[in-house]
N, C-alpha and C positions, 0 to 999 in steps of 0.2 A: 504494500500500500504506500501512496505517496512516490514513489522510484522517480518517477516523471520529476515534479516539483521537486525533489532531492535534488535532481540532477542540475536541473535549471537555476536554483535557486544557490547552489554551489558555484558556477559559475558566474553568477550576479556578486559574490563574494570576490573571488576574487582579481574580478575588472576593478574592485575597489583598492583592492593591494599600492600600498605606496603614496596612498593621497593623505595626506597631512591633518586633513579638516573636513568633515564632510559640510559643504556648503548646500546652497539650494540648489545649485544647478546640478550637483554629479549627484545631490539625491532625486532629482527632477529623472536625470538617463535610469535609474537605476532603476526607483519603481517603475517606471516603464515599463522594464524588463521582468520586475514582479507580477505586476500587473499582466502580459501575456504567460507569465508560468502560471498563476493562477487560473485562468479562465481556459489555458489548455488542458488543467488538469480538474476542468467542469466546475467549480463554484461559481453560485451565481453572480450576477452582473452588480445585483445590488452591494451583495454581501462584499465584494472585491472591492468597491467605490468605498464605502465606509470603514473597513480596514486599511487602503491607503492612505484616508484622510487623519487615521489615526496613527501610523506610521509616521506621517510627514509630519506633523504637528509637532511629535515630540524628539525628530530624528534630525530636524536641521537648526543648522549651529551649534549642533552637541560637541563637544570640545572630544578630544581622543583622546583618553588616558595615558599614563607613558608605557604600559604593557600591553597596549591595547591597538591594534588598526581599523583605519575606518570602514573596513571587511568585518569584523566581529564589532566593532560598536554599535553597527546600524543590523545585522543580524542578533545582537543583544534585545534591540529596540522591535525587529522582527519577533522575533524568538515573544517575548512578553505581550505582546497583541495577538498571535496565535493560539497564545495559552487563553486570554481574555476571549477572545473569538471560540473555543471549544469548550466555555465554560469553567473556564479557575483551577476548579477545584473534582477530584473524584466524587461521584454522590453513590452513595450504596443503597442497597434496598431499605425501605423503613420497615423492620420484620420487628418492633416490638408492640404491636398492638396483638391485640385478644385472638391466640390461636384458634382455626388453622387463618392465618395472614392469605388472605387471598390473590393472586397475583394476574390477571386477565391481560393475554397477547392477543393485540392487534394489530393487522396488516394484512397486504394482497396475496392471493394467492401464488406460489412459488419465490414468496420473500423469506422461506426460511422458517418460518414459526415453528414448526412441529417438532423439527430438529431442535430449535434454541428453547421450546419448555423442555426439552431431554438433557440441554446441554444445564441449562441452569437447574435443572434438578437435580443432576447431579454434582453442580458446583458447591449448591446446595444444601446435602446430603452430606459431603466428603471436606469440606470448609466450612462451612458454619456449623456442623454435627447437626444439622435441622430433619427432622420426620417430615418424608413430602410425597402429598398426592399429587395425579395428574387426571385430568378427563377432556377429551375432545368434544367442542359443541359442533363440528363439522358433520352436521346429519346428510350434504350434499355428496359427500363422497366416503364411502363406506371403509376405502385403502386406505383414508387419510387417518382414521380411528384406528384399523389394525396396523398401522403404523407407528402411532404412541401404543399403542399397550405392547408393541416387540419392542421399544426401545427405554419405555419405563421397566420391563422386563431386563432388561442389559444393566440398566444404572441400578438396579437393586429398590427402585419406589414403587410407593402404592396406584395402580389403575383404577379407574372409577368407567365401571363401561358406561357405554352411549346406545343408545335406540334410534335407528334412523328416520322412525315413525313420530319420534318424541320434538315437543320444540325446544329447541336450543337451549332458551333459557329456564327452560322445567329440568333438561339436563344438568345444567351448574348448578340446581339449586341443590336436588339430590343426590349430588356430589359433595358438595357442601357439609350437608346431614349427614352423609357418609366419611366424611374427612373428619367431622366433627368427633362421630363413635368411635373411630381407628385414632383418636389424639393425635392427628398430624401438625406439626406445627405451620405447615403452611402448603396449600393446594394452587396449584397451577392449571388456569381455563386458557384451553385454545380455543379460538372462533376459525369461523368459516371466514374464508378468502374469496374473493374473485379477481379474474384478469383485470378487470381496471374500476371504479371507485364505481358504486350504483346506489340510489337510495336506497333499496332494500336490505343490502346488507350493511347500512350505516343504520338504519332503523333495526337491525336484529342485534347488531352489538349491542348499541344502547342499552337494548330492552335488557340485555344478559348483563350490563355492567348496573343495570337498575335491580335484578335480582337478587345479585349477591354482592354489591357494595365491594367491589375492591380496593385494597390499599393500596394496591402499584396497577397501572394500566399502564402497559409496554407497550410503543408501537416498533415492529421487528421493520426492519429496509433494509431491501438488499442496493448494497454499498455501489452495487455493478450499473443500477440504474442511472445513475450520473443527476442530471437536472430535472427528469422525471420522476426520483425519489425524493427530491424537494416539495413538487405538487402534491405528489402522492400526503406529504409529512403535514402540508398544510391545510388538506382536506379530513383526514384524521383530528390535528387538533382544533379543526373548529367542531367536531362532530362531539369528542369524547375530551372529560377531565387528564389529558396525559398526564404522569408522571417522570418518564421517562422514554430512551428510546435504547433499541439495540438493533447495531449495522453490521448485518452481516455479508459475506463473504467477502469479509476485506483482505483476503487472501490473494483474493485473483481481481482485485483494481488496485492499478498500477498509479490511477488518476488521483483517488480518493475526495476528490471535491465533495463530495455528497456530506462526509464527514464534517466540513467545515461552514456549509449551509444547513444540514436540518437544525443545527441546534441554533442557531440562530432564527430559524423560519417559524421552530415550535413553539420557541423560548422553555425548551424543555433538558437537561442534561442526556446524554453519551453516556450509558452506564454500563455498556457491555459491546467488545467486538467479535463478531466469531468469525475464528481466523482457519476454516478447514472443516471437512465434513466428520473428523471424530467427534464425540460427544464430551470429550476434554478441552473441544477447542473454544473455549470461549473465556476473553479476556478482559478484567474491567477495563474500564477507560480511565487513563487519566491526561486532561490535557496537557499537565505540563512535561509528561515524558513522549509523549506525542509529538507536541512540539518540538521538542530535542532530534526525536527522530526523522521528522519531516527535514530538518536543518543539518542532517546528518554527522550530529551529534552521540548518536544513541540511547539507550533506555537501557544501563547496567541494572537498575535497581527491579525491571521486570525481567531482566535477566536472569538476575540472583534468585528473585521469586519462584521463578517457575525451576530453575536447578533445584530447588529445597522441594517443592510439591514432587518433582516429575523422577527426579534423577534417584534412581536405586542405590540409596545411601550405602547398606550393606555390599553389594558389590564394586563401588568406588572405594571402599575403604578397605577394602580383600585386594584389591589391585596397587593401591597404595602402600596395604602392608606387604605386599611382593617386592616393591621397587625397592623400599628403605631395606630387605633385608638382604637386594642382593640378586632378586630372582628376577628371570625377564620377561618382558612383557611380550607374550607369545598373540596369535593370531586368535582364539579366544577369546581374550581378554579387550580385543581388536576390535572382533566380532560384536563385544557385547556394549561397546563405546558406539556403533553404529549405531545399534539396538537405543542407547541413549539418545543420541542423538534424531533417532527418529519419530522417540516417544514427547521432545521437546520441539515436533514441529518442522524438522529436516535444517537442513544447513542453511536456507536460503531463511528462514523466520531467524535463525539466531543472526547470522549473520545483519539482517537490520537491526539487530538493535548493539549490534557492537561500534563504539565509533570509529570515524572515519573509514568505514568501508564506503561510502559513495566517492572517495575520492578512487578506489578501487580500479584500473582500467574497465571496461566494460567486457574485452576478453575475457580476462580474469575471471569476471563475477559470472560469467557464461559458462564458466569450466566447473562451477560450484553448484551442481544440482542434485536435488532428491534422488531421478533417474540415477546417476551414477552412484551413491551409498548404497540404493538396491543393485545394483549390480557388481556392488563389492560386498556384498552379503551374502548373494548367492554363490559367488564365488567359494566364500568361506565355508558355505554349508555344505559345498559338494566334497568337500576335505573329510578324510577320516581324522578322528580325535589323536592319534598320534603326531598326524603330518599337520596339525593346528597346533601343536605343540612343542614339535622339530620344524619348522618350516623348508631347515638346512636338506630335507630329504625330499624334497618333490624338484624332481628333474623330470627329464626325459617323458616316459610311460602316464607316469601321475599327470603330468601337467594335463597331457590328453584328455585322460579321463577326467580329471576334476572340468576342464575347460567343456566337455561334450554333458558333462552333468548340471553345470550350470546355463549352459546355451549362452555360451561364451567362446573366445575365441582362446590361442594360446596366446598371444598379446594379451589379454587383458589379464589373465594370470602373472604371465611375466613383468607387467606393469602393477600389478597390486602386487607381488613378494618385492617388487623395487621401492614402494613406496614406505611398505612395512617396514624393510631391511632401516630407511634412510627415519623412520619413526622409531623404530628401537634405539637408533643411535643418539634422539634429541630426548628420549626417555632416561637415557644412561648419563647424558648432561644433567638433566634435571635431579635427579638421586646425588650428583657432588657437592660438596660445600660451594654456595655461592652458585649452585647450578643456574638456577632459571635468571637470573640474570646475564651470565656467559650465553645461555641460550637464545635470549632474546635481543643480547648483542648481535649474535653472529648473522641474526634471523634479519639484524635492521637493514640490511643491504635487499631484503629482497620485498621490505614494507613499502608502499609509496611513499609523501612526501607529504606533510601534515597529518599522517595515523600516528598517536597518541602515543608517546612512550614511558613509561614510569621507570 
């Protein structure tokens, strides 16, 4: 999300390089060039006029500190309207009224909803430690109900079936009643979608948000619509009390304007992005690490987060006590790093939020994809446990077979025991006094030029 405006807005940096003061006129050129990064990357027209006006106001004559260029002072001044423009601050769900807390999704059909009551039920469940139902009021379409009861099935929550004969909101109620007797601390209503906005189904939510008084009314967008999830966000909030909003599939916009318009369009907070079709994927928002990441900055501290939630402590710490005592870091061990990394969303999700990778060549970040970790996994599963743990024994014969096992080539074997080999050797830095520093000396030759070094 954002890649586009990362890009552009990086280069608007550093045209600034070297100028002493930012006056009126080079920040006249500059948002300029703000100005078409934003609107290429779909925010609306208004929303862009109003954020430049607030940009300039506070951006010229600003004097430049002595640590400072007029590339990061006016991207400082950037950076702090973006945060103001997505809303400040994270808002969480209000889950301390009279269980079960009702939470009622709304939005169009194929934005996502069914998926994001599974995802947040289970966020849920496994971070708030909360007891949680679900019930579909989609009497329209019968898949869309055996859809939530397979995937509240998966997350371990209570189902509340549905009657396709029944009305919608006689379903939430008797879900309700039923969430009530199971002590759920809070019950999740999907509503019915359609392809584009229709009175009838702005008159059935209502009726369903008038039966069972929710505390949170979600409107779900998907992120991909661009400026038509704008209309879509401002027909919703005049229909229904929003609380909030959740933008999903911000996995696969590159643009993400949408982001940076509904909450402005709803006057409603970003409280959830889902970033992927697993039921893990879904991450609050928060604008000020947002911001950093649009500015290609990064987002360590969602970083860190998600390493704590995602990452298999016990065998990070089996792999760690291998190194300190000596022992090596076999292809296994390799294996199950993949494995981590793919349960945190694959290389190309951590990678945004590391900084300065937009400075990145774009080769580079082309070479860095999910495809390629699957097929350096299957590679390693075609391995017998011995030759994952002698790697020094697959010549010849073996490479064959492992290569024909995993519908691979022998190049691509040959090329994963090279990279291992040249990873065991920065593993064995790492274990010396003073390692990882030696290491990421040697490593700076092959960093760009303004990524981060400590």
């Amino acid at each position: 999300m954002f890649q586009n405006l990362t890009e552009k807005l990086g280069t608007v940096v550093r045209n600034l390089s070297g100028r002493a003061r930012l006056t009126e006129e080079n920040i006249e050129d500059t948002l300029r060039e703000v100005r078409m990064a934003l609107l290429d990357a779909d925010v609306g027209m208004d929303v862009v006029k109003e954020f430049l006006v607030a940009v300039k106001s506070r951006a010229v004559g600003q004097e430049v500190l002595r640590d400072l260029t007029p590339g990061q002072a006016l991207i400082g001044v950037v950076r702090d309207e973006l945060v103001a423009l997505m809303g400040a601050e994270n808002s969480g769900l209000a889950l301390q009224a009279q269980p079960p807390v009702v939470v009622l999704m709304a939005g169009l059909q194929g934005s996502g909803k069914t998926t994001s009551v599974a995802k947040l039920a289970r966020r849920l469940k496994e971070q708030e430690r909360k007891r949680v139902g679900v019930v579909s009021c989609d009497v329209y379409r019968p898949a869309a109900i055996e859809q939530l009861r397979v995937l509240a099935e998966d997350v371990g929550v209570n189902f509340y079936p549905s009657e396709s004969d029944s009305r919608p909101e006689d379903i939430a109620q008797k879900a309700l009643a039923a969430a009530r007797t199971a002590f759920d601390d809070v019950l999740i209503v999907d509503t019915a979608g359609r392809l584009t906005i229709d009175e009838e189904m702005m008159a059935e939510v209502q009726r369903i948000h008038a039966a069972v008084q929710p505390t949170e009314t979600l409107f779900v967008v998907d992120s991909m619509m661009g400026q038509d999830a704008v209309q879509t966000a401002r027909a919703f909030g005049e229909t229904l009390p929003l609380t909030g909003v959740i933008l999903t599939k911000s996995d696969g916009d590159a643009r993400g304007g949408a982001a940076l318009s509904v909450r402005r369009v709803t006057g409603k907070p970003i409280k959830f992005l889902g970033t992927g079709e697993k039921t893990e994927a879904l991450e609050p928002f928060y604008p000020d690490r947002m911001a950093s990441r649009i500015l290609g900055m990064g987002d360590v501290l969602s970083l860190i987060e998600e390493v704590e939630q995602k990452v298999d402590q016990e065998k990070a710490l089996k792999v760690a006590e291998k190194l300190k005592k000596g022992k090596g870091f076999d292809l296994q061990d390799f294996r199950d790093q993949l494995e981590q990394m793919r349960n945190m969303g694959g290389m190309s999700a951590l990678l945004g939020k590391l900084p300065g990778m937009s400075a990145l060549p774009e080769a580079a970040r082309e070479r860095v994809n999910d495809k390629e970790l699957g097929r350096l996994a299957a590679i390693i599963d075609s391995m017998t446990p011995h030759e994952r743990q002698f790697p020094a024994v697959i010549k010849g014969s073996r490479k064959q077979r492992i290569a024909a096992g995993s519908g691979t080539q022998i190049q691509d074997v040959n090329k994963l025991l090279k990279q291992f080999t040249q990873m065991q050797k920065m593993m064995k830095k790492v274990t010396r006094k003073g390692g990882l520093k030696n290491l990421m000396r040697g490593m700076s030759g092959q960093i760009p030029p303004g990524f981060p070094m400590q």
